[in-house]
C-alpha positions in Angstrom: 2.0 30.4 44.9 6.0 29.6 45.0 7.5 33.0 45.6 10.7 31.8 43.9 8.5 31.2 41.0 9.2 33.7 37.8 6.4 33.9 35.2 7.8 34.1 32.1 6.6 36.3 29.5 4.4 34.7 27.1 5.7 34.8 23.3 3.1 36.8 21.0 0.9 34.9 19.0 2.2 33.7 15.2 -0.9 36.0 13.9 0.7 39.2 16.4 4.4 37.8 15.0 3.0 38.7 11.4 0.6 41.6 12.1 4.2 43.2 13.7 5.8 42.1 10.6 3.5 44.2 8.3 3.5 47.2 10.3 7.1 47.4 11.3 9.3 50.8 10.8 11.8 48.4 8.9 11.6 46.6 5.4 11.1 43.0 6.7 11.3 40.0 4.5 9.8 36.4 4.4 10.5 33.7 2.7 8.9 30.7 0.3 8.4 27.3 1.9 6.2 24.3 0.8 6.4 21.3 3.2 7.5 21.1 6.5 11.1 20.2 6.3 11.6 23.6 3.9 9.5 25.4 6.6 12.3 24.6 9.3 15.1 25.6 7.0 13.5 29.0 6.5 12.8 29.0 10.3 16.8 27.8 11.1 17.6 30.5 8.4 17.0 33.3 10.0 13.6 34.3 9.0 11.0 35.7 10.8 8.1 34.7 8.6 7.2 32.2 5.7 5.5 32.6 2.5 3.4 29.3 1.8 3.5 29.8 -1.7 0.4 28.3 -3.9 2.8 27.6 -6.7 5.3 25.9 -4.4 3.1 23.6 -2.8 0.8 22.8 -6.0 4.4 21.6 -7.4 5.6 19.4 -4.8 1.7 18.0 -5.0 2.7 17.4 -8.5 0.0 19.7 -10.0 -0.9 23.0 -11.5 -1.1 25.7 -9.8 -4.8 26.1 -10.9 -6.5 25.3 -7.8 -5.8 21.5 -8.9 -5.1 20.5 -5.3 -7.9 21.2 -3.4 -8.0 24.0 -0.2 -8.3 20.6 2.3 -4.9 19.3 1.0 -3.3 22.8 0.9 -4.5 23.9 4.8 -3.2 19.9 6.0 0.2 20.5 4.2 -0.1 24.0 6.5 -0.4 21.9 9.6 2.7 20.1 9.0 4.2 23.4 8.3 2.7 25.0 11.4 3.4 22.4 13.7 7.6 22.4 13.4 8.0 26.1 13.4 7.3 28.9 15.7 7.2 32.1 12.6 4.2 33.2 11.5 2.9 31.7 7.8 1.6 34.2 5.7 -0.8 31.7 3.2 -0.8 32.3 -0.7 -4.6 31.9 -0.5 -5.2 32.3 -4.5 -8.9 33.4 -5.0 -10.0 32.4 -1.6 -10.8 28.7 -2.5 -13.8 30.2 -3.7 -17.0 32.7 -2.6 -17.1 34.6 1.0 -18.5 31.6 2.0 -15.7 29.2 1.5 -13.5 32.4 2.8 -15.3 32.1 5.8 -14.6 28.3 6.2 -10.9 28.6 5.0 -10.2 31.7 7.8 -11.5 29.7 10.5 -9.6 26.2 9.8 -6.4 28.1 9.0 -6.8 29.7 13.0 -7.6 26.5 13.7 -3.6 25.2 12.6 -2.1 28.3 13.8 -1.7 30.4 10.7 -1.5 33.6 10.9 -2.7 35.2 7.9 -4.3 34.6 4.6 -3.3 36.5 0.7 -6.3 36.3 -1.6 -6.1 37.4 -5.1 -9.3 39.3 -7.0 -9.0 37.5 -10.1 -11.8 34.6 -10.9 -11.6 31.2 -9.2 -10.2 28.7 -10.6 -7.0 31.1 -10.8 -4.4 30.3 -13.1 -0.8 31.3 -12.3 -0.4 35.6 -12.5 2.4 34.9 -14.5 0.7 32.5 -17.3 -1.1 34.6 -19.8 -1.7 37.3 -17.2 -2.9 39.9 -19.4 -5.6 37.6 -20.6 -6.7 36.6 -16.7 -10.4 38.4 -15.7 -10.6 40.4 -12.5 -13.1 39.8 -9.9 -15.8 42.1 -9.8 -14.6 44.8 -7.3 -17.8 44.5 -4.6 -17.6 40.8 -5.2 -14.1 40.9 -4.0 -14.4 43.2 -0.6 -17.4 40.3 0.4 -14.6 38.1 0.3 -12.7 40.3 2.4 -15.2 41.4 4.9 -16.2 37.6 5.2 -13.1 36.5 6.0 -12.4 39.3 8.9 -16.1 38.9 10.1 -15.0 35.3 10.3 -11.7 35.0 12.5 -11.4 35.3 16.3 -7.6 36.3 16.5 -8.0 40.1 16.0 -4.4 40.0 14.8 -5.2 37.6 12.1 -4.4 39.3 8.9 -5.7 39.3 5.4 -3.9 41.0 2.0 -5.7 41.9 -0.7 -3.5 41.4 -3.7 -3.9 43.5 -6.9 -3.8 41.9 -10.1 -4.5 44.5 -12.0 -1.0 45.7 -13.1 -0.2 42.0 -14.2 -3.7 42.0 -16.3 -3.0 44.8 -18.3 -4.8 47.9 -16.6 -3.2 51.2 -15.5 -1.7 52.5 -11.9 -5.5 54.0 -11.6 -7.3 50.8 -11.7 -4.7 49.4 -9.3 -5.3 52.0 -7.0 -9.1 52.4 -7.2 -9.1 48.2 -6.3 -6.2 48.8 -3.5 -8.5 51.7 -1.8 -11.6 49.5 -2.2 -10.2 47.0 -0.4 -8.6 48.9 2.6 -12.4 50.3 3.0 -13.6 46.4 3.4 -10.7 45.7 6.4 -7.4 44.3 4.6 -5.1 45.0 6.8 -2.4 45.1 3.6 -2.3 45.6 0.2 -0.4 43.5 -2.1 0.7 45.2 -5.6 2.0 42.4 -8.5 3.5 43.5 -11.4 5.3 41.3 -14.0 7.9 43.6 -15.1 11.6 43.2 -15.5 12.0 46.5 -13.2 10.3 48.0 -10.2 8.9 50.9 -11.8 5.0 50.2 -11.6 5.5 49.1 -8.0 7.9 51.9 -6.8 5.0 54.2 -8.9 2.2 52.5 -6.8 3.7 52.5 -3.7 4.7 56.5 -4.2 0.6 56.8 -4.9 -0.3 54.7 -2.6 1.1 56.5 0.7 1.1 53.8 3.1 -2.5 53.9 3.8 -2.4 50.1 4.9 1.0 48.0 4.7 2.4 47.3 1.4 3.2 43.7 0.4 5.4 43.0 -2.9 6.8 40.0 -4.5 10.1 40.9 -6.5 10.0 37.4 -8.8 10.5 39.0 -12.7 12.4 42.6 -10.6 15.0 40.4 -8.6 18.0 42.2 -9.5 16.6 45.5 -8.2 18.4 46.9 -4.5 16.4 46.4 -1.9 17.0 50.0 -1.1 15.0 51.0 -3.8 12.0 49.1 -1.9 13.1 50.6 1.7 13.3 54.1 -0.2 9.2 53.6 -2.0 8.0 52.6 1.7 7.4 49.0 0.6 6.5 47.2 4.2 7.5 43.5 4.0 9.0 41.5 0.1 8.1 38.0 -0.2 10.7 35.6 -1.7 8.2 33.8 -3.4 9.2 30.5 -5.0 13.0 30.2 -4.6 13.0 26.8 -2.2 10.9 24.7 -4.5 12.9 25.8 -7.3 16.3 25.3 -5.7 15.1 21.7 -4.7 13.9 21.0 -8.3 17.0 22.1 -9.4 19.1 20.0 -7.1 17.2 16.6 -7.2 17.5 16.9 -11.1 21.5 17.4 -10.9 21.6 14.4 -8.3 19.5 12.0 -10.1 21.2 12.6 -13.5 24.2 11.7 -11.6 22.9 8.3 -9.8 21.7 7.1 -13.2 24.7 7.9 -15.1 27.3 6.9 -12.7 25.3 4.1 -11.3 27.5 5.2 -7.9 27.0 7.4 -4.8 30.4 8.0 -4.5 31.0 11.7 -5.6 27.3 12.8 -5.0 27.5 11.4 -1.3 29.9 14.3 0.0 27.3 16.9 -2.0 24.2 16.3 -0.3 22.8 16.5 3.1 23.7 14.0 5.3 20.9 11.4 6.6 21.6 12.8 10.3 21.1 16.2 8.8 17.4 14.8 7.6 17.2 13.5 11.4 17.7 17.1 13.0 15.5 18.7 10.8 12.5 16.2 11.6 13.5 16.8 15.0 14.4 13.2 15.9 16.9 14.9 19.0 13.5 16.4 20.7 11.8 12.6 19.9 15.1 11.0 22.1 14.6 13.5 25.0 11.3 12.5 25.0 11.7 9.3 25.3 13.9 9.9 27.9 11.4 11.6 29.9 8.2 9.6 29.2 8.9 6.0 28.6 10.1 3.4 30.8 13.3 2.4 29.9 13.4 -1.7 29.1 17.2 -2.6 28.3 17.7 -4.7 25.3 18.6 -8.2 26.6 21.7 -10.4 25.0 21.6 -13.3 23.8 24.3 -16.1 24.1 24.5 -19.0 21.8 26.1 -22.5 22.2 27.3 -23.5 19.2 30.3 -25.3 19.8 29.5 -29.1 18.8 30.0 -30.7 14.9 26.7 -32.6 15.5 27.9 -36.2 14.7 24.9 -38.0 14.2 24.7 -36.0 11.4 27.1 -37.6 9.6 28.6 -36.0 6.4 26.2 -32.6 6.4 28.3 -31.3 8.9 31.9 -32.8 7.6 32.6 -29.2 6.1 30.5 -26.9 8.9 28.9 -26.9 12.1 25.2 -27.8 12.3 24.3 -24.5 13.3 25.2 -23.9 9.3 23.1 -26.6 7.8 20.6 -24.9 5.4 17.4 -25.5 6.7 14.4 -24.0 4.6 16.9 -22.1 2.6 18.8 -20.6 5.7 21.3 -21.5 8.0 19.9 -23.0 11.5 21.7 -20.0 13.2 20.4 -17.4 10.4 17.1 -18.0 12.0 18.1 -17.7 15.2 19.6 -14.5 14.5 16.8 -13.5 12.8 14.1 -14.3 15.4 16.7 -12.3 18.2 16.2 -9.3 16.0 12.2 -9.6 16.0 12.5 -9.2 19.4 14.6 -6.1 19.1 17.9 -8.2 20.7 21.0 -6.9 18.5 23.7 -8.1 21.1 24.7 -11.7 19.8 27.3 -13.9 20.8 28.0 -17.0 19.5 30.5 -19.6 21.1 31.5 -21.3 18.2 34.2 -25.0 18.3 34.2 -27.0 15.2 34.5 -25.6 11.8 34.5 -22.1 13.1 35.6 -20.5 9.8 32.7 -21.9 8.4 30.3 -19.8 10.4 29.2 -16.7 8.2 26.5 -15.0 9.7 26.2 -11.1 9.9 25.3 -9.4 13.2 26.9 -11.6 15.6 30.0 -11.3 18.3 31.7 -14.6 17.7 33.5 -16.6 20.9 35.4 -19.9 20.1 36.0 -23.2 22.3 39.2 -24.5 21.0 39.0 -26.9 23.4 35.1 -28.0 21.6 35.4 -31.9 21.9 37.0 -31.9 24.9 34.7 -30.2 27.1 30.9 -29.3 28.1 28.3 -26.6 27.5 29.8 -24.7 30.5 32.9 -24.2 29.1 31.5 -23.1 26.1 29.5 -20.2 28.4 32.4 -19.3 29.9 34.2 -18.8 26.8 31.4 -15.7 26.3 31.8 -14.1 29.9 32.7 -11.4 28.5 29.7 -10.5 27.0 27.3 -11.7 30.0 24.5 -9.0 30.5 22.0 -8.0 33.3 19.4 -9.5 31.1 20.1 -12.2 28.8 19.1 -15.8 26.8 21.2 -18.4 26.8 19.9 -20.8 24.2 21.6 -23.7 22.1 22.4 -23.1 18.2 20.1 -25.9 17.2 16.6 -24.8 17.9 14.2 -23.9 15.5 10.8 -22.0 17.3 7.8 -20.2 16.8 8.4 -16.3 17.4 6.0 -16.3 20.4 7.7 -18.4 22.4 11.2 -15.5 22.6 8.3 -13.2 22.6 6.2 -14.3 25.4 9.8 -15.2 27.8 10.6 -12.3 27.5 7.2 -10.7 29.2 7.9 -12.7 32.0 9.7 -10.8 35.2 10.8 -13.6 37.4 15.0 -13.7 38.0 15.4 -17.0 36.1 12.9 -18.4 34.0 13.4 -21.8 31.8 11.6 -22.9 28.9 9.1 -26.1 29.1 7.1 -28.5 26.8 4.8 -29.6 28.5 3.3 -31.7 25.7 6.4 -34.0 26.2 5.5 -35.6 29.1 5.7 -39.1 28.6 9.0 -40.0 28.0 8.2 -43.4 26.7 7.5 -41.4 23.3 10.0 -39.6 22.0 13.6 -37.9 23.4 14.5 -38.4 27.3 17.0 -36.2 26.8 16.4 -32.4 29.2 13.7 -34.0 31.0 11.8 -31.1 33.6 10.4 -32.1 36.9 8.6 -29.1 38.1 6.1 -27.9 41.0 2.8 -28.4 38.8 1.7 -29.7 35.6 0.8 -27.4 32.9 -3.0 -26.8 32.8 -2.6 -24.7 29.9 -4.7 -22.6 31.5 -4.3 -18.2 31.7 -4.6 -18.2 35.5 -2.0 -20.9 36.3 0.0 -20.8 39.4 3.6 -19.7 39.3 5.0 -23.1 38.5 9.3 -23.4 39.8 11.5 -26.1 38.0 12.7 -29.2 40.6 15.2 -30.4 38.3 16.2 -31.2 34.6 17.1 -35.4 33.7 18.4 -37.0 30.8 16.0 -40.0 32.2 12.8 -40.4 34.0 13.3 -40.7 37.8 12.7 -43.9 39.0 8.9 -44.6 40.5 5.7 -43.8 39.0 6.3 -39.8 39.0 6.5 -38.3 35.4 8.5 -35.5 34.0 6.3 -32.3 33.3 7.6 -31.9 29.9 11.0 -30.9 28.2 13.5 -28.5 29.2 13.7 -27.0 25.3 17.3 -25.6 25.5 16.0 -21.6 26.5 16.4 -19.6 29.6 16.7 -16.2 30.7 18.5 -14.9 33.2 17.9 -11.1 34.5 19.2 -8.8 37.4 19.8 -11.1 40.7 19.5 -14.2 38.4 22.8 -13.2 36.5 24.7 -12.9 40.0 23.2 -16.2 41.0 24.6 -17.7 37.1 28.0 -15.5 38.3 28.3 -17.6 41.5 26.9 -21.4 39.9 29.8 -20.8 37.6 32.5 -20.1 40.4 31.4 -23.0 42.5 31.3 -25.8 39.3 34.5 -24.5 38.1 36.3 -26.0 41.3 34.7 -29.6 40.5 36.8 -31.8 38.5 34.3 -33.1 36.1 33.7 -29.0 35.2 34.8 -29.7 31.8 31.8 -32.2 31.1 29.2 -30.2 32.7 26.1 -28.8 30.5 23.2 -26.5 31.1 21.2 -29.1 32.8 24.0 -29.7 35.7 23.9 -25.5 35.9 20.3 -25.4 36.3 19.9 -28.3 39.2 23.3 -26.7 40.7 21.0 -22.9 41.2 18.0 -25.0 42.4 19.9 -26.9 44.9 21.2 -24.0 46.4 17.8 -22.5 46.9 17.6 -20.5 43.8 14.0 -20.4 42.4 14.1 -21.0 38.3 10.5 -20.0 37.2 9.4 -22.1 34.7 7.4 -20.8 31.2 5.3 -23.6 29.8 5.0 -23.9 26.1 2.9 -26.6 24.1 4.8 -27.8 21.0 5.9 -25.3 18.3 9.2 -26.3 18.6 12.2 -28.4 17.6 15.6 -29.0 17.7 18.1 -30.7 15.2 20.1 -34.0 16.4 20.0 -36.1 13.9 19.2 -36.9 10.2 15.5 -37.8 10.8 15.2 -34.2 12.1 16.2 -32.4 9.0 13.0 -33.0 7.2 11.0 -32.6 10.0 12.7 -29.0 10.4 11.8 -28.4 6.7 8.4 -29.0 7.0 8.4 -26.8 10.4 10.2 -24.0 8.3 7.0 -23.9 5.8 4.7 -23.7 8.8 4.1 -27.5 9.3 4.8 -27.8 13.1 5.7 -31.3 14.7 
């Protein structure tokens, strides 16, 4: 054992927290709460216990509190409840769900979620509201009631689990005597408090009944129709612990109906915004600081990568679509080519977007991206296009051209790979007798489209088959990534072309044979199709078809 090491005390169980409640010196109070999120407030409050109230709870279930929502859904909503707080929860148990045999079942799931302590009621199941036709409400038979009782405390394992007996007799029209007689039956079966309920304006029945009563167990009240009463008066009877019974479901009621009048007459949020709770109030209160720690603590961190795209060009041999815009803007599908592109960074969780824009600049109206210009567009190359986003380079990032249209997996699946450079390859183009020669790839080995291929490293990128029977191993598709050492090796390509005087020409392809030459491996991610890029007229409708799923 460390000798340094210091035990801390261990905090006393929530059924202790409540049993210390009950039998404290002082008058202690809890407090109504139906959900967890009003659970924490009561919690953050101040409180030291909470009231899960059967009327509260039936309400925000949007039912009557006549047993309509069934003991399972009230003892989950407890597990929510118990689970973001570290008071004891004092449950508003009605009848007991039921005989002693459901009393036993209900005890044991409610130690089960860390409740502390059950309130059953000896009136007949279903129960109907104390305060809805009380006088007309039946009483449980007396002997029936204490079964319940000693069912439920022959049933828990927490010896500081508590059950109160409530008395309904005041609020069903007998005398003090019958309230007593019932009180004493049930301290004899092993309620460890007595709840008195009276529906009166003032306290006088329950200031009479506690005089009688002569703290022989704990006594529990609930002040709802007596609220105007001092406290001292219940200090002064010996009253043990008051229950604020139903005041945070009516508060919300009251509040959502003032802000939803509001919204619909106003048809704004501007006066009601300052009134409510703020969304990151709503955040602390589910606890989303404790969530962040965690992940601080328990997952490995993967930085977003950046994306950088080049979308400098007007796209001539597109003739008059791209007169008024760049062809990053032509609709395709119903969307701008760069919409999608946008679109498919933010699948992949990638929010930082730059965009090195030339022609027709101001015509480029996309949300969510850092935009870079070229003034000097038609004058120079895709490098000093890249350079124009330096600024924005990144430990881990794509660099793609503003044309391509692709199948989410292919984003997805580069960015699994962990190599420093890695380019992107169709290898179903490999005879370039059939279509483009433009970005042809030369690389170690064919794709065998097989799960257990070699690492395969790029040789070089041509706009035209090398001469000699050798052919390419596909198409470079206009994608590569660049992480960690790769970015330092971009850093230095860039340095070194810069001092060349045909620099301003130079495009990806020249920056990807420059990092090979110079002993740089570029890993090469094979794909098979699913792709496309837009050049020319005859690749508009072939980009509309691949929009509704029609690949080329």
């Amino acid at each position: 054992m460390n000798p340094n090491h210091v035990t801390q005390p261990a905090s006393p169980s929530k059924a202790r927290q409540l049993r210390a409640l009950l039998e404290s010196p002082e008058l202690e109070f809890i407090l109504e709460a139906h959900n967890g999120i009003s659970a924490r407030i009561v919690e953050q409050a101040g409180f030291r216990g909470i009231w899960a109230s059967g009327l509260a709870i039936s309400a925000q279930f949007g039912v009557r509190d006549s047993n309509e929502a069934s003991w399972t859904q009230v003892v989950d909503m407890l597990e929510f409840m118990s689970d973001v707080t570290t008071i004891p929860i004092l449950l508003d148990g009605d009848t007991g769900y039921g005989n002693f045999n459901n009393m036993r079942r209900l005890v044991k799931k409610l130690e089960q979620r860390n409740v502390a302590g059950v309130c059953i009621e000896d009136k007949i199941f279903p129960k109907t509201n104390s305060f809805i036709d009380g006088e007309r409400q039946p009483l449980a038979d007396i002997d029936e009631f204490c079964g319940k009782i000693k069912a439920g405390k022959d049933s828990q394992t927490d010896p500081d689990f508590c059950i109160v007996a409530r008395v309904e007799a005041l609020i069903a029209g007998w005398d003090i005597h019958e309230a007593l007689r019932r009180a004493e039956a049930y301290h004899a079966a092993g309620a460890d408090a007595i709840l008195i309920h009276s529906k009166l304006s003032r306290p006088d029945e329950v200031v009479a009944f506690a005089k009688e009563w002569d703290n022989r167990l704990p006594l529990v009240i609930v002040p709802t129709k007596y609220y105007s009463t001092p406290v001292e008066v219940f200090r002064a009877a010996g009253v043990s612990l008051v229950i604020w019974a139903n005041h945070m479901i009516r508060a919300s009621v009251d509040a959502m109906e003032q802000v939803s009048r509001h919204i619909k007459e106003r048809e704004s949020l501007i006066q009601i915004e300052d009134q409510i709770a703020s969304v990151n109030r709503i955040f602390e209160l589910q606890g989303a600081d404790e969530l962040s720690r965690a992940q601080e603590r328990y997952l490995k961190h993967k930085r977003a990568p950046h994306a950088i795209v080049l979308a400098a060009s007007r796209g001539r041999a597109l003739r008059e679509l791209t007169e008024d815009r760049p062809k990053v803007m032509l609709s395709i599908g119903g969307k701008p080519l760069l919409r999608r592109l946008v679109d498919e960074f933010k699948k992949q969780s990638i929010n930082h977007i730059t965009v090195v824009a030339g022609y027709k600049a101001e015509a480029i109206n996309v949300a969510n991206i850092q935009l870079r210009i070229n003034a000097d567009y038609d004058q120079t190359g895709e490098l000093a296009s890249l350079l124009c986003a330096a600024d924005a380079f990144h430990d881990d990032m794509i660099i793609m051209y503003g044309d391509l249209l692709f199948r989410s997996y292919i984003l997805h699946d580069l960015l699994e790979q962990d190599s420093e450079i890695v380019a992107v390859v169709d290898s179903s183009l490999n005879n370039p007798h059939t279509g483009h020669t433009q970005d042809l790839a030369y690389c170690t080995e064919a794709d065998n489209r097989s799960i257990f291929q070699p690492p395969v490293l790029l040789q070089s990128v041509r706009d035209q088959p090398l001469p000699g029977d050798r052919n390419p191993s596909g198409r470079w598709i206009g994608m590569v990534r660049f992480r960690n050492q790769g970015r330092l090796w971009l850093d230095e390509a860039l340095a070194e072309l810069r001092r060349r005087e045909d620099f301003v020409s130079l495009g990806m392809p020249e920056l990807l044979n420059h990092l090979i030459e110079r002993g740089h491996p570029v890993r090469v991610h094979y794909v098979h199709g699913h792709w496309l890029d837009v050049n020319a007229l005859a690749d508009i409708g072939r980009a509309h078809d691949f929009t509704r799923g029609i690949d080329q």
